[in-house]
VMD Tcl script that builds the backbone (N, CA, C; Angstrom):
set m [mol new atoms 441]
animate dup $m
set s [atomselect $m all]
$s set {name element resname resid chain x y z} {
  {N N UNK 1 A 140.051 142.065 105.838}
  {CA C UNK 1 A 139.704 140.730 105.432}
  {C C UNK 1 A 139.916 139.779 106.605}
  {N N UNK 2 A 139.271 139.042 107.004}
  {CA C UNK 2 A 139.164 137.907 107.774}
  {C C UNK 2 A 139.308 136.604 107.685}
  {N N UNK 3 A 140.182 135.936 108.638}
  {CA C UNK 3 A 140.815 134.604 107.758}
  {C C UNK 3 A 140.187 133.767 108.485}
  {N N UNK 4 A 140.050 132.460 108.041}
  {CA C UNK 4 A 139.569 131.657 108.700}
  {C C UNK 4 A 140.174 130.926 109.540}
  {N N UNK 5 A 139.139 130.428 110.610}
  {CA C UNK 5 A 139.860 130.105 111.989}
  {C C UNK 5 A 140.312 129.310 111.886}
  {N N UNK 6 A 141.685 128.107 112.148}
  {CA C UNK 6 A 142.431 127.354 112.529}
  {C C UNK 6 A 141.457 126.043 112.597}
  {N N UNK 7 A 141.555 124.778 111.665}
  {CA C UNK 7 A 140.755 123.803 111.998}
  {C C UNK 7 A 141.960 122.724 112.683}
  {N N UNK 8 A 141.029 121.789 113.598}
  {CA C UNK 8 A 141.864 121.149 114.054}
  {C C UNK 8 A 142.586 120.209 112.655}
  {N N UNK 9 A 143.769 119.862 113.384}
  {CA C UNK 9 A 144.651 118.921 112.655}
  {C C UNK 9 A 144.114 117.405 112.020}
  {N N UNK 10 A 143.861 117.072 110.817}
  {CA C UNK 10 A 143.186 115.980 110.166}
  {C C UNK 10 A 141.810 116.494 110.268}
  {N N UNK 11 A 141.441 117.287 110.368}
  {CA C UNK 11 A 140.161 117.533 109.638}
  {C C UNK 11 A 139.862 118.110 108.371}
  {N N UNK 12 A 138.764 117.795 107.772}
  {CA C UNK 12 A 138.712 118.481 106.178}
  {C C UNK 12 A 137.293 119.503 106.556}
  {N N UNK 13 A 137.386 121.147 105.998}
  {CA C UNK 13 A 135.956 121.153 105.766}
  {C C UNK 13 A 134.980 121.216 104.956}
  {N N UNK 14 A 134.089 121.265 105.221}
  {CA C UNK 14 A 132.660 120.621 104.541}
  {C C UNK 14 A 133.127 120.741 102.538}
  {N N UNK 15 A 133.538 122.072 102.535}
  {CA C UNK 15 A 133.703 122.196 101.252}
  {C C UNK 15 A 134.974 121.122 100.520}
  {N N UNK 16 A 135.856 121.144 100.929}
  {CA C UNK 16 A 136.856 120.149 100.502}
  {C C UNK 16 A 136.067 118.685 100.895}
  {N N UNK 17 A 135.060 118.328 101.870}
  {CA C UNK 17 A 134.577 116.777 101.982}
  {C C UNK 17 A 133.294 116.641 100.527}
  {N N UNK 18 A 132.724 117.678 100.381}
  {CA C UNK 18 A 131.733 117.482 99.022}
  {C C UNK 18 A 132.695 117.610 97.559}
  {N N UNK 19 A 133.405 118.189 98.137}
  {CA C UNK 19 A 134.245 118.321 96.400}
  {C C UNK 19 A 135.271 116.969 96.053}
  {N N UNK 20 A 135.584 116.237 97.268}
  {CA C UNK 20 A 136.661 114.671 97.118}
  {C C UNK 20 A 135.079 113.872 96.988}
  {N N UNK 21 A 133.658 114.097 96.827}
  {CA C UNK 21 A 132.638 113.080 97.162}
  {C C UNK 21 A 132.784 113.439 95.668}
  {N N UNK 22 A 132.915 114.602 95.054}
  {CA C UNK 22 A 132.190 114.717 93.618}
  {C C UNK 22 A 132.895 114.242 92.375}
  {N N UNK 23 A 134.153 114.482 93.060}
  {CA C UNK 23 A 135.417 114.040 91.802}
  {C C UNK 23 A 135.307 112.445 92.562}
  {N N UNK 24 A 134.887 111.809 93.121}
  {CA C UNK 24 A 135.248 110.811 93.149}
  {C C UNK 24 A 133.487 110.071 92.396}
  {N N UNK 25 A 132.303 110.699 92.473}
  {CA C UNK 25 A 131.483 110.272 91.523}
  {C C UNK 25 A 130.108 109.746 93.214}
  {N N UNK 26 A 130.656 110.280 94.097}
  {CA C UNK 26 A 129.819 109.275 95.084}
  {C C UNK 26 A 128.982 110.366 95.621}
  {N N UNK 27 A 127.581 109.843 96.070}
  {CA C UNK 27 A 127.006 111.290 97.111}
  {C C UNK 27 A 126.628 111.426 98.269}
  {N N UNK 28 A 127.864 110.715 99.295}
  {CA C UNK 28 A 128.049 110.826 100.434}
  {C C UNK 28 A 126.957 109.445 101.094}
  {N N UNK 29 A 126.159 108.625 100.331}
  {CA C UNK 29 A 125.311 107.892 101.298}
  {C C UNK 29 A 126.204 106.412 101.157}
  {N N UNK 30 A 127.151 106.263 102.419}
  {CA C UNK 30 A 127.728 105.160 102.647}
  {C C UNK 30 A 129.161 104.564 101.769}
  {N N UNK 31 A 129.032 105.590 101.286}
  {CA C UNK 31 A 130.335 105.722 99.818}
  {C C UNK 31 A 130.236 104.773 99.026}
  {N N UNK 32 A 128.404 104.520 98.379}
  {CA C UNK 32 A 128.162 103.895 97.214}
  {C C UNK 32 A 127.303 104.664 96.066}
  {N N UNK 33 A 127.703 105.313 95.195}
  {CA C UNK 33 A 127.365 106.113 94.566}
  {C C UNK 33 A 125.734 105.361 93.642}
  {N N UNK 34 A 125.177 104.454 94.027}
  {CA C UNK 34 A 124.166 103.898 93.597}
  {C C UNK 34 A 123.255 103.344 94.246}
  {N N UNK 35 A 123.375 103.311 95.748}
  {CA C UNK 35 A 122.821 102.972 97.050}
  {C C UNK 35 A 121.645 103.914 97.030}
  {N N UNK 36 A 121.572 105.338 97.191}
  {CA C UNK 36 A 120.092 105.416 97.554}
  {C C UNK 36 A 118.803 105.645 96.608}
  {N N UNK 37 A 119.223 105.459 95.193}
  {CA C UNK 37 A 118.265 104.876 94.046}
  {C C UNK 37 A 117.692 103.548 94.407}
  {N N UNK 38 A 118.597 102.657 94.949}
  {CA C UNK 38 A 118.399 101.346 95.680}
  {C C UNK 38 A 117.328 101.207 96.312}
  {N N UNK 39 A 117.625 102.621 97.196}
  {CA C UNK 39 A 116.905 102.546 98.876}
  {C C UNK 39 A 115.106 102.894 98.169}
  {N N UNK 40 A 115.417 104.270 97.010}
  {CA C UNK 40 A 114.239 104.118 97.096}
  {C C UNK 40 A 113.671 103.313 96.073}
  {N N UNK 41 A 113.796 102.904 95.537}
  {CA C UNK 41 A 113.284 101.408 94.884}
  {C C UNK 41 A 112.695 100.805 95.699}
  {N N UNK 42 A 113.701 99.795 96.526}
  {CA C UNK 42 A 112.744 99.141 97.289}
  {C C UNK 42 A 112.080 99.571 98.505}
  {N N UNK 43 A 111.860 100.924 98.632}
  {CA C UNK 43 A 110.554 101.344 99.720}
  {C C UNK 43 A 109.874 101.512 98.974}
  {N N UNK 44 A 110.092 101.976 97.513}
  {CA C UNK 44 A 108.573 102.018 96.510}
  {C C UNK 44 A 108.071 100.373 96.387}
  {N N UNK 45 A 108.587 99.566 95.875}
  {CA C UNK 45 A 108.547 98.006 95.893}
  {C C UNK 45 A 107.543 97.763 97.199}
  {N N UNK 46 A 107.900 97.895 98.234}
  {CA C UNK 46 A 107.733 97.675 99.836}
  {C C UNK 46 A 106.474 98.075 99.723}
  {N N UNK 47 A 106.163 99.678 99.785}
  {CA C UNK 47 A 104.910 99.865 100.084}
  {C C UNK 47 A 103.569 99.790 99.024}
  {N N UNK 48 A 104.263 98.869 97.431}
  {CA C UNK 48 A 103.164 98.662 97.208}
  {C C UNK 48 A 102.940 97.468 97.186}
  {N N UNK 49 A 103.721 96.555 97.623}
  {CA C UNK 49 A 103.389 95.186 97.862}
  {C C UNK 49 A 102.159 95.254 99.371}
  {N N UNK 50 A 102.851 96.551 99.995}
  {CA C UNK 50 A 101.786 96.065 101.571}
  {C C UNK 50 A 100.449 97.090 101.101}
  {N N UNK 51 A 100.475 97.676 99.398}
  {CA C UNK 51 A 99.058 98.575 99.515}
  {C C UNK 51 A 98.604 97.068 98.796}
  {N N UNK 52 A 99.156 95.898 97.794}
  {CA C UNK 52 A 98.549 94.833 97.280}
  {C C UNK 52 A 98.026 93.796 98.188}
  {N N UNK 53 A 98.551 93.870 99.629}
  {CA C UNK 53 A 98.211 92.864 100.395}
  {C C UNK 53 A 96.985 93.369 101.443}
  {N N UNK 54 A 96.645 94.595 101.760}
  {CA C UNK 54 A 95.861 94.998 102.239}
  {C C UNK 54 A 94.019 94.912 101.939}
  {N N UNK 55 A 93.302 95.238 102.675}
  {CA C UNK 55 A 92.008 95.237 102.073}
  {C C UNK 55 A 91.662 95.405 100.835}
  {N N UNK 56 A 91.202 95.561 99.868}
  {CA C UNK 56 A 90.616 96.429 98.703}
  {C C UNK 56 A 89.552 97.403 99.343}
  {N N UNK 57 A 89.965 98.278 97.918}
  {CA C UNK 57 A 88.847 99.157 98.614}
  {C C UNK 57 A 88.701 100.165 97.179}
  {N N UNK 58 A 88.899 99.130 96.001}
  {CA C UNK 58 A 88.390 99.150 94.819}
  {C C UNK 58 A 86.722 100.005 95.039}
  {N N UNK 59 A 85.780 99.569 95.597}
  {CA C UNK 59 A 84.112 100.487 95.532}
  {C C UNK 59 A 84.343 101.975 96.453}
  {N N UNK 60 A 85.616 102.031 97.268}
  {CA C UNK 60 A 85.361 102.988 98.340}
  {C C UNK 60 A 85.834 104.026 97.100}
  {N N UNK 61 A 85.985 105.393 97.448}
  {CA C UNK 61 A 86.255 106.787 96.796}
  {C C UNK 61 A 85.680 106.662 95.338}
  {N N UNK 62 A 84.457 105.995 94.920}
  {CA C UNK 62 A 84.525 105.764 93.458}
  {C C UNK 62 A 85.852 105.688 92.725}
  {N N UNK 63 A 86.088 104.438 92.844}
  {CA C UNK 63 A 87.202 103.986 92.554}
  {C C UNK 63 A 86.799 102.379 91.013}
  {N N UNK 64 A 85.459 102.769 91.318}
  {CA C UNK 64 A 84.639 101.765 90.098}
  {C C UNK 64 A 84.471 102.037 89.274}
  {N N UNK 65 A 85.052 103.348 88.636}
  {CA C UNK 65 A 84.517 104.409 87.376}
  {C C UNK 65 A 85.920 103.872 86.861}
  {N N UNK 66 A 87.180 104.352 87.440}
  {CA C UNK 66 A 88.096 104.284 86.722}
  {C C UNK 66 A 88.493 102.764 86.205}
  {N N UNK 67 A 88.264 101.788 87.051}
  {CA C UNK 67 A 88.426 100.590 86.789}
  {C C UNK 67 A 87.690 100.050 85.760}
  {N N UNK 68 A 86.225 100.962 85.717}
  {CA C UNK 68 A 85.545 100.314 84.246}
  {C C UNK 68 A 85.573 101.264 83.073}
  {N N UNK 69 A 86.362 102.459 83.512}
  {CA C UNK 69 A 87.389 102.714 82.092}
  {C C UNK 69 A 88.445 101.981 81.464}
  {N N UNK 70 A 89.310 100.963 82.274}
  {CA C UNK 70 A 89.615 100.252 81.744}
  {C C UNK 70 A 89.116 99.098 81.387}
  {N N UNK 71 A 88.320 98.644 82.007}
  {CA C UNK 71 A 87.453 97.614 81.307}
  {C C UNK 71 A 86.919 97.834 80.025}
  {N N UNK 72 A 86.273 98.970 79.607}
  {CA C UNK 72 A 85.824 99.901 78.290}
  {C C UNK 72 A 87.310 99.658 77.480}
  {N N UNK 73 A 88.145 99.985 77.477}
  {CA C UNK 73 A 89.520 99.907 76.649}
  {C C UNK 73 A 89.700 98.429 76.504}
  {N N UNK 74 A 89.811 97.788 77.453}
  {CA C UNK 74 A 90.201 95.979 76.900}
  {C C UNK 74 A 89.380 95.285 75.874}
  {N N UNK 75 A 88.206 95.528 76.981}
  {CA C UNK 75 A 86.906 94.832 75.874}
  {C C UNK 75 A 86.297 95.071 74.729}
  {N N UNK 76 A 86.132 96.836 74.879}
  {CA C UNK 76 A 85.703 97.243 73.755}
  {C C UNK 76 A 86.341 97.898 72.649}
  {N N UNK 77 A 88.067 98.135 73.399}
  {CA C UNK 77 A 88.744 98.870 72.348}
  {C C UNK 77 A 88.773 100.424 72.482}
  {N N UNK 78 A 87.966 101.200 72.709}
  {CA C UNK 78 A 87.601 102.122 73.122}
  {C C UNK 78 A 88.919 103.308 74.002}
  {N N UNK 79 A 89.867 103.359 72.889}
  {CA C UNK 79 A 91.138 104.504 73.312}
  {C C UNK 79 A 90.692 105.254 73.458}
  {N N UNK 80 A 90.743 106.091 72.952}
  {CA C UNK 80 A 90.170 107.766 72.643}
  {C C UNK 80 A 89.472 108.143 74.120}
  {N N UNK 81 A 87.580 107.490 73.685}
  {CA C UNK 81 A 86.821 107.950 74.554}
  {C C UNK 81 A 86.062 107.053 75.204}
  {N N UNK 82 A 86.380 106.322 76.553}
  {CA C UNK 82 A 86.058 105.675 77.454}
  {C C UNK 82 A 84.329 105.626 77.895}
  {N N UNK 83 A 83.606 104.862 78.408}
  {CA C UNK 83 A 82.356 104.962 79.303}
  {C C UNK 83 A 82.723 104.001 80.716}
  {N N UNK 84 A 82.038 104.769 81.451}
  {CA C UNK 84 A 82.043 104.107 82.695}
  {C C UNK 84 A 80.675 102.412 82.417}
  {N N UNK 85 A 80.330 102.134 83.722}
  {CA C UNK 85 A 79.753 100.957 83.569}
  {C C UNK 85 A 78.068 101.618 83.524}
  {N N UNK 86 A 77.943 102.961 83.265}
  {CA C UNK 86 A 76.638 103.493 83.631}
  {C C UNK 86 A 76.275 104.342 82.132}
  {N N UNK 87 A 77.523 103.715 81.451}
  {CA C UNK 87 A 77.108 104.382 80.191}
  {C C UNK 87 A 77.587 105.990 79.928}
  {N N UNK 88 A 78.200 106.591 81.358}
  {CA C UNK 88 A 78.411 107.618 80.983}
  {C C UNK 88 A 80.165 107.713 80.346}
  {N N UNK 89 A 80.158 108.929 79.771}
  {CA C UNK 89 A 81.801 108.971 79.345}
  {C C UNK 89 A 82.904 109.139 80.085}
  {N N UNK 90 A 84.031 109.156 80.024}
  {CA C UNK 90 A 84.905 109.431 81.098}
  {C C UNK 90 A 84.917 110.942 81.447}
  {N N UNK 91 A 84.869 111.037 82.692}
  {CA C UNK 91 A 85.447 112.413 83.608}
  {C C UNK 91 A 87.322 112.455 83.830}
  {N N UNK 92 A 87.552 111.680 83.420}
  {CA C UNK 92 A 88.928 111.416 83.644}
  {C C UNK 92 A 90.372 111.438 82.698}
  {N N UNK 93 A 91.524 112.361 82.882}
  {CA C UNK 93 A 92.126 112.412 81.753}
  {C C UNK 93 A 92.825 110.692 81.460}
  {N N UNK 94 A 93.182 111.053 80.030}
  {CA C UNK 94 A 93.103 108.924 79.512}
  {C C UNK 94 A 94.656 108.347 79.581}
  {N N UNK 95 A 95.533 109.463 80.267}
  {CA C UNK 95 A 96.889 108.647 80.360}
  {C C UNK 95 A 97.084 107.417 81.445}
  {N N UNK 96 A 96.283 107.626 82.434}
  {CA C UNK 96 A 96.484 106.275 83.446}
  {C C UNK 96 A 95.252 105.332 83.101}
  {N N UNK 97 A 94.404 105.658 82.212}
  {CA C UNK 97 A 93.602 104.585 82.004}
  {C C UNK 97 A 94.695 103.976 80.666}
  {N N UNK 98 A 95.617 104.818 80.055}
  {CA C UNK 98 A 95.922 103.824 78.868}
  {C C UNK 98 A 96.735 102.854 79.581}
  {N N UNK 99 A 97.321 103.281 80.229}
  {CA C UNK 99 A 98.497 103.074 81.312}
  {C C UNK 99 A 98.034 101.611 81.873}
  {N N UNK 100 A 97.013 101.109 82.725}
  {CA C UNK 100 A 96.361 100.760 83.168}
  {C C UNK 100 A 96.147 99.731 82.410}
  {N N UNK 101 A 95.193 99.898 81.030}
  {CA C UNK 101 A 94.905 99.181 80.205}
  {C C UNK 101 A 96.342 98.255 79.465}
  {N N UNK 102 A 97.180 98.801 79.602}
  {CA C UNK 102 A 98.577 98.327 78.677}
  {C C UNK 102 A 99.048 97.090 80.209}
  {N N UNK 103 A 98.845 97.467 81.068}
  {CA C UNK 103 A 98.917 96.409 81.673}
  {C C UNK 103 A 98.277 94.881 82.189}
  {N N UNK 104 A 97.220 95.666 81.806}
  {CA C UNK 104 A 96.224 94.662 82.132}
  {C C UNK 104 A 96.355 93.682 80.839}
  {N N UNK 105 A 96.432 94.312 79.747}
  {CA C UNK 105 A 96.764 93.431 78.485}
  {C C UNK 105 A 97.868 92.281 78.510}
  {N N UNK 106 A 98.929 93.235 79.690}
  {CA C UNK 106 A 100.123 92.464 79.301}
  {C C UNK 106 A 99.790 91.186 80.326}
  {N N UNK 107 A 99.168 91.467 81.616}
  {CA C UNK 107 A 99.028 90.471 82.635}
  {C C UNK 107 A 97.953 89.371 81.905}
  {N N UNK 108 A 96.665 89.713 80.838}
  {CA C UNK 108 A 95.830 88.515 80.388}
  {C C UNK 108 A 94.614 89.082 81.246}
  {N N UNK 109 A 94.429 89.590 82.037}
  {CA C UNK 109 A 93.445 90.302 82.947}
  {C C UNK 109 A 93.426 91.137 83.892}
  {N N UNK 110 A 91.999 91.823 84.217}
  {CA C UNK 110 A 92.289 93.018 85.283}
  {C C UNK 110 A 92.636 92.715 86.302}
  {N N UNK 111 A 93.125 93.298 87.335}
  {CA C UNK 111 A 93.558 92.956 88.555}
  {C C UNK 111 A 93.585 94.165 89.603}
  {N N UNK 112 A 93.820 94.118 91.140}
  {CA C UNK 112 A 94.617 95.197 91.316}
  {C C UNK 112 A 95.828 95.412 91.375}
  {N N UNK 113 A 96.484 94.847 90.868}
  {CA C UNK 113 A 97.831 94.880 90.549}
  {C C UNK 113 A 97.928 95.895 89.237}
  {N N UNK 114 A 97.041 95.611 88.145}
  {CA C UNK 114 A 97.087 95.914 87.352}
  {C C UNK 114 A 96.257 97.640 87.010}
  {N N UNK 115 A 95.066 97.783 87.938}
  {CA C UNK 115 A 94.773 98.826 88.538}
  {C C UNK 115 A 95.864 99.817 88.979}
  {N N UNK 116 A 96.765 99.382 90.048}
  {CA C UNK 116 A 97.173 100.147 90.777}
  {C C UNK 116 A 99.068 100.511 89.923}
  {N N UNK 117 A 99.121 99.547 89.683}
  {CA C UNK 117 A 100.427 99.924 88.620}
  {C C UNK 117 A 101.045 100.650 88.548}
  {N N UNK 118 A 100.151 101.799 87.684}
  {CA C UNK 118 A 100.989 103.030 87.057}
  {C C UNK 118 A 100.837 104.731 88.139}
  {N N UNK 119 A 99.751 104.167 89.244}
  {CA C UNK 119 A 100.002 105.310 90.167}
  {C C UNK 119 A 101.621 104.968 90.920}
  {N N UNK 120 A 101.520 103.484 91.480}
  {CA C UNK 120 A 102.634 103.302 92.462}
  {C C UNK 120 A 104.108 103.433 91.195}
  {N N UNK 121 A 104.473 103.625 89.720}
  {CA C UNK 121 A 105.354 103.709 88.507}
  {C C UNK 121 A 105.698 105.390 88.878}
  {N N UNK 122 A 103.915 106.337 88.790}
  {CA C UNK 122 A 104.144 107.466 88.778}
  {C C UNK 122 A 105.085 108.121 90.093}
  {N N UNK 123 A 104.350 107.331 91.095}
  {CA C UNK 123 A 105.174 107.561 92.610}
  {C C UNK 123 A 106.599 107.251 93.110}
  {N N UNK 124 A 106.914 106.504 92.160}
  {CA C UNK 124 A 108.339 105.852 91.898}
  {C C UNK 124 A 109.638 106.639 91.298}
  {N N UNK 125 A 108.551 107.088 90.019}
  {CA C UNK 125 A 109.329 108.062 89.440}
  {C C UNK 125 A 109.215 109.513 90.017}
  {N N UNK 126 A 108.342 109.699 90.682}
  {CA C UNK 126 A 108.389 111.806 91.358}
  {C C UNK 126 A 109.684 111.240 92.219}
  {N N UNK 127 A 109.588 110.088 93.243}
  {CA C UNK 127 A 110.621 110.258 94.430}
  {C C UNK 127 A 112.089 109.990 93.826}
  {N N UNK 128 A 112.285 109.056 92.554}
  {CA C UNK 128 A 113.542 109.693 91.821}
  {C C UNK 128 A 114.076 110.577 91.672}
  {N N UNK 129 A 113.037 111.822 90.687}
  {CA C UNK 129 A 113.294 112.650 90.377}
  {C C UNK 129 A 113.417 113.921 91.093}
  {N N UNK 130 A 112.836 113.400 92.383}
  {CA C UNK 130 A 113.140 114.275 93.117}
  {C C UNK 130 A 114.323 114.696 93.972}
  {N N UNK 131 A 114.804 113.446 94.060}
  {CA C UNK 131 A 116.334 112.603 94.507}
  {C C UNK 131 A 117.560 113.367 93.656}
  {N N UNK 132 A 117.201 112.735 92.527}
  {CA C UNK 132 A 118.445 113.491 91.319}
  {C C UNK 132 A 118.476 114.783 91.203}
  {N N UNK 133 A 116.995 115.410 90.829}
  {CA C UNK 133 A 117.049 116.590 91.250}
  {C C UNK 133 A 117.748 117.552 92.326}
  {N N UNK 134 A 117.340 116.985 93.361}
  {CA C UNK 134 A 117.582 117.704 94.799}
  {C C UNK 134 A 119.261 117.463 94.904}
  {N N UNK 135 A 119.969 115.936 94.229}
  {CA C UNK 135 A 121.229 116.267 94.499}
  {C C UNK 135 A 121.779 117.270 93.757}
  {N N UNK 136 A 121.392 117.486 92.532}
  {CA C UNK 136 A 122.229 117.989 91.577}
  {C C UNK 136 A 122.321 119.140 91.893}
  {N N UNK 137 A 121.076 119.932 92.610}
  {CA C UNK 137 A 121.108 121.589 92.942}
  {C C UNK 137 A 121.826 121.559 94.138}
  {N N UNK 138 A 122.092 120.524 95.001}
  {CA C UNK 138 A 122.599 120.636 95.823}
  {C C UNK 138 A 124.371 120.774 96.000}
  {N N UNK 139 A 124.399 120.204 94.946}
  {CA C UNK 139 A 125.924 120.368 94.997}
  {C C UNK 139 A 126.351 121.196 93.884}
  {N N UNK 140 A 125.370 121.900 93.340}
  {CA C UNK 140 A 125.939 122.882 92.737}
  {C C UNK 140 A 125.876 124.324 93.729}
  {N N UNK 141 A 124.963 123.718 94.906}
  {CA C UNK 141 A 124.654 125.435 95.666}
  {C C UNK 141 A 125.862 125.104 97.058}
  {N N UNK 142 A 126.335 123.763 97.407}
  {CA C UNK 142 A 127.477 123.564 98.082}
  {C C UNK 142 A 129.070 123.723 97.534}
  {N N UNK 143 A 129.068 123.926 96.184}
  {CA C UNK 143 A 130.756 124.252 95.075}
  {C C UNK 143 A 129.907 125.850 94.890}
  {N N UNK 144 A 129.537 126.597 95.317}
  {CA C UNK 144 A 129.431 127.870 95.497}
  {C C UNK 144 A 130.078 128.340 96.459}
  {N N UNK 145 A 131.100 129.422 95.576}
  {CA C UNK 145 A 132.231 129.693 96.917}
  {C C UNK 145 A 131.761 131.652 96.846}
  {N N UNK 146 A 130.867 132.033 96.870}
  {CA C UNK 146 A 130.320 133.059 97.154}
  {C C UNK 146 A 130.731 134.283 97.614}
  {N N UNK 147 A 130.669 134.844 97.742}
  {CA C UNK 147 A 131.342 136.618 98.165}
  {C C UNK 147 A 131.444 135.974 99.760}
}
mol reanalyze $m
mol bondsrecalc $m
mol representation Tube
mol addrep $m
């Protein structure tokens, strides 16, 4: 059996520094256990204020279909099954048009604000969940004291 080598004097290692982060509730970013939910908040905030301030480009990628699926939902009511402005039906599944539409209701009119909403909500929430996620496996695969 092999012992481990001699650490210098006042040092902790890695395993004893994640296990005083965990009993104490924090996850190492700056020793504020609520700081980088923060962080990404407002880079989600950030970059969709600078995608709201930028050009439109609402006609580029047919990006006019989905917008007059929601137009079809405000005006005409039309949950279920949507038409574009050409009369045809939607190609598109109807959770970000309801999505979409629930905002636009709440704002009084369409917008791109109100357009763009629930992609930059959806994008908000993956980089959360990816956050919480990624810590939680992480410190369960760092309190692995392994063969």
């Amino acid at each position: 059996m092999m012992t481990p080598a001699p650490m210098a004097p006042g040092t902790k290692s890695f395993a004893e520094s994640r296990s005083r982060l965990s009993r104490e509730g924090g996850d190492g970013f700056s020793g504020r256990p609520g700081l980088p939910p923060l962080v990404i908040i407002g880079l989600g905030i950030l970059v969709f204020a600078l995608r709201l301030a930028a050009p439109s480009n609402l006609l580029d990628q047919d990006q006019e279909r989905p917008a007059s699926y929601v137009l079809d939902v405000v005006q005409n009511g039309h949950w279920i099954c949507q038409r574009d402005f050409l009369g045809q039906i939607t190609s598109k599944p109807p959770l970000w048009t309801w999505c979409s539409a629930l905002a636009t209701l709440a704002c009084g009119r369409i917008s791109e604000f109100t357009l763009y909403l629930p992609g930059a909500l959806a994008a908000l929430g993956s980089a959360l969940l990816v956050y919480f996620g990624g810590r939680r496996v992480l410190a369960c695969e760092l309190h692995y004291s392994g063969p």
